[in-house]
N, C-alpha and C positions, 0 to 999 in steps of 0.2 A: 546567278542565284534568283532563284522566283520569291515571294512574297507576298503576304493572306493580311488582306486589313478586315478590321472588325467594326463598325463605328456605331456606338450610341448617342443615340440623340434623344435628349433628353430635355424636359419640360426648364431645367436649371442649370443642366450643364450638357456639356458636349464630350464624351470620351474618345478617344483613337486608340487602338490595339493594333501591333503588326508583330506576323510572328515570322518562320521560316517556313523551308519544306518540313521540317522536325517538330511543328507545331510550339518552339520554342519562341519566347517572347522577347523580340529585338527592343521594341522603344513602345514609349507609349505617350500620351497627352492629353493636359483637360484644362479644357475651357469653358469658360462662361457663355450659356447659351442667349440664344434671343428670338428675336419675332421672325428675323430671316436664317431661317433653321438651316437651307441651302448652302448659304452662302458661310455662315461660321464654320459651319460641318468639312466644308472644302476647304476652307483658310486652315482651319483646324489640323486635317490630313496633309497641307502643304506646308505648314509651318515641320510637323515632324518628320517627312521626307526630305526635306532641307536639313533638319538636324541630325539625322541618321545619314545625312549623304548618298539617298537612296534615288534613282530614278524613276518615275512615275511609272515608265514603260515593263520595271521590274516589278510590277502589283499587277497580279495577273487575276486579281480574285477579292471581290469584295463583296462583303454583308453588314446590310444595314439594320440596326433593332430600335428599337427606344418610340417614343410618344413620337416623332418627325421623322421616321425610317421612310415611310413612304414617299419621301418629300426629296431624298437622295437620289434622282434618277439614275446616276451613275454606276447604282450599285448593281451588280450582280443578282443580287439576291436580295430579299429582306425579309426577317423573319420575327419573330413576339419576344419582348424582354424576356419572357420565362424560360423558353427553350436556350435563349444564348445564355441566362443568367444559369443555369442548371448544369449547359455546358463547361462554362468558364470554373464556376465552384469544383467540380469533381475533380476538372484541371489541376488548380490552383492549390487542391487538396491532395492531391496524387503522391503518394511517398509519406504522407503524413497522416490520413485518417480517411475513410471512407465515408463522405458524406450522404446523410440519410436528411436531414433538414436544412432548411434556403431562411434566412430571414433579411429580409431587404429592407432597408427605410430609405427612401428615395429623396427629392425635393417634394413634392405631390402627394405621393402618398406612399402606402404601406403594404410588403406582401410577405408570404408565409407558403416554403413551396416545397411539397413532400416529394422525393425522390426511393427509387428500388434501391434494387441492390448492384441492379446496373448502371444505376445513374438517371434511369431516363423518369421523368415525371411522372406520378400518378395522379397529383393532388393541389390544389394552387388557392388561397384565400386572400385578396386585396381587401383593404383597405384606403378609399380616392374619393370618399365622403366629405371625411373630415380633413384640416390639416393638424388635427393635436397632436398624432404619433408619425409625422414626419419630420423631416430637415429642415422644412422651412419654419419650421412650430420653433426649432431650438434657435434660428436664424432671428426671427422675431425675440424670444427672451433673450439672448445673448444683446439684443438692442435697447431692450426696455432695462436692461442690468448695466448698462453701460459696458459692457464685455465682448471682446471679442468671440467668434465661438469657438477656435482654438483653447480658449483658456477657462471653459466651463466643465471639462474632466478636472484641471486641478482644484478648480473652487469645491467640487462635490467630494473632496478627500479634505477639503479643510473642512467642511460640516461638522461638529461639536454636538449638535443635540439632534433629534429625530428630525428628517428627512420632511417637511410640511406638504401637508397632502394636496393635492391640484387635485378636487374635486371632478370639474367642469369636462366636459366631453368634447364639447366644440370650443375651438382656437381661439377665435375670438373672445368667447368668456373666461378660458382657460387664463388669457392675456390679461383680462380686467383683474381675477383673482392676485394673479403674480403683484399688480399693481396694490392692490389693495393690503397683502401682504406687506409689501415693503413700504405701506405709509404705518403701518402697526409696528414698524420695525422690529421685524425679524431682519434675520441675517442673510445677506448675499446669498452666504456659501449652505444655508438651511433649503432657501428655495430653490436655491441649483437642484440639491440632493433628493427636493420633492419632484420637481418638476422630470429628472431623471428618472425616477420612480413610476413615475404616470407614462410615464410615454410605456416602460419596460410590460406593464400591469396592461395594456391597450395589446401587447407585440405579443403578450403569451396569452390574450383571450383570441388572437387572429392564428398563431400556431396550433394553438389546442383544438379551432376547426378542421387542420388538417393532419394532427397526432405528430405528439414528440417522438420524436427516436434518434439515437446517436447515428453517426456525429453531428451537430450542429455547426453550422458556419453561418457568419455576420458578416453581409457587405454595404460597402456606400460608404457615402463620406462620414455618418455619424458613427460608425462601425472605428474611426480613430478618436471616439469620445470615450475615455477609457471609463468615466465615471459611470454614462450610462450604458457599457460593458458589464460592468460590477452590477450595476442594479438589476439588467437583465439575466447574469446570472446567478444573483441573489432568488430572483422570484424563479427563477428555472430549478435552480437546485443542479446547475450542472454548469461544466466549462465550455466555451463557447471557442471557436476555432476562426481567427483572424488572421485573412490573407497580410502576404507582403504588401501590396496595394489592393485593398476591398473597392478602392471607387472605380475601380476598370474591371470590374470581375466580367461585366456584361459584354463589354465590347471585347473583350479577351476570348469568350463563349462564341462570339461571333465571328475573329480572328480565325478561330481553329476549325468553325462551320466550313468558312471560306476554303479551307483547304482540304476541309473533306470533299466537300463538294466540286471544288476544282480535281481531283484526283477522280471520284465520282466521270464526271464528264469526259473525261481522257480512257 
């Protein structure tokens, strides 16, 4: 049996995708990245060949994407988060809705990525200015709330009164506000419901660069915050389409590259 791995590396985390000849998705893994992109990236891919009981010699094909792709010499190939992120969604979507919009929120930052009717990109708007409308914006409140970030979806359904606005555009003042908020005592689960709010109001002025169109698909890790789901598609006005696992969509897109591309070369 041959084998297509996929790996993202990324500014916060590290993904692994491994699929089949069938482009279907055997295992996958995520971890915590760091300053030695190399070396986690390869711990990373041998920690999950070990756990699938796969041998090295049976990965006949690899692609590397994310902010440290280049840094993987190993790989086969290496290609832009947008093209593997574009691949993986259509995938992921496949039997269930035809994706026409990408909305990403990363660790770093934030993107918005229009797709045809074929799938392939026309259209792409980042966001790597700021960090208010990423992961790590919610990583930071989730520490200033005393909360995990797992548990700031259910706090944003206990909110009781209107959602408090998070003004501020950059993080860092975004951050003083929360603070200031919770010395006026407002409630936990108010500034969740704003703070969700803000990021959502940031995601549809970076989509709206590149035009709404069904279907919409959410990945990454904040894509399992189900509150800021609801807000995002409160301000959208439409339903939002979540993979089984949204944080591997990229290295998944990469996975399946590998094996086009290995088939390609043959």
């Amino acid at each position: 049996m041959k084998y297509f791995v996929g790996i993202d590396i990324g500014s916060t985390a590290i993904k692994v995708a491994l699929v089949d000849d069938n482009e279907e998705l055997i295992g996958h893994r995520i971890s915590a990245s760091g300053s030695m992109f190399y070396k986690y990236a390869k711990q990373s891919l041998n920690e999950l060949l070990t756990e699938l009981k796969i041998d090295e010699k049976d990965v006949v094909y690899t692609v590397a994407t994310g902010y440290g792709r280049k840094l993987f010499k190993e790989a086969d190939e290496n290609i832009s988060e947008i093209t593997a992120n574009a691949m993986g969604a259509v995938a992921a979507a496949k039997g269930e809705c035809k994706i026409k919009t990408i909305i990403n929120i990363g660790g770093q930052d934030s993107k918005a990525i229009s797709l045809d009717d074929e799938g392939t990109v026309v259209n792409f708007a980042m966001n790597d200015r700021c960090a208010a409308g990423t992961g790590k914006f919610l990583d930071v409140v989730a520490m200033n709330l005393e909360l995990e970030v797992s548990e700031l979806g259910d706090y944003h359904f206990k909110s009781e009164g209107a959602p408090l606005a998070i003004n501020s555009t950059c993080a860092v003042f975004a951050e003083s506000e929360i603070i200031g908020l919770l010395g006026n005592d407002n409630s936990v689960e108010d500034i969740v419901a704003g703070v969700h709010y803000s990021i959502a109001k940031r995601i549809i002025k970076l989509v709206k660069r590149v035009g709404i169109k069904d279907s919409i698909y959410f990945d990454e890790g904040p894509a399992l915050n189900e509150g800021l789901v609801y807000a995002i598609e409160n301000e959208l006005s439409k339903e939002i389409f979540i993979p089984e696992f949204p944080q591997i969509t990229t290295a998944y897109g990469a996975a399946i590259l590998a094996n086009e591309s290995y088939r390609y070369e043959k």
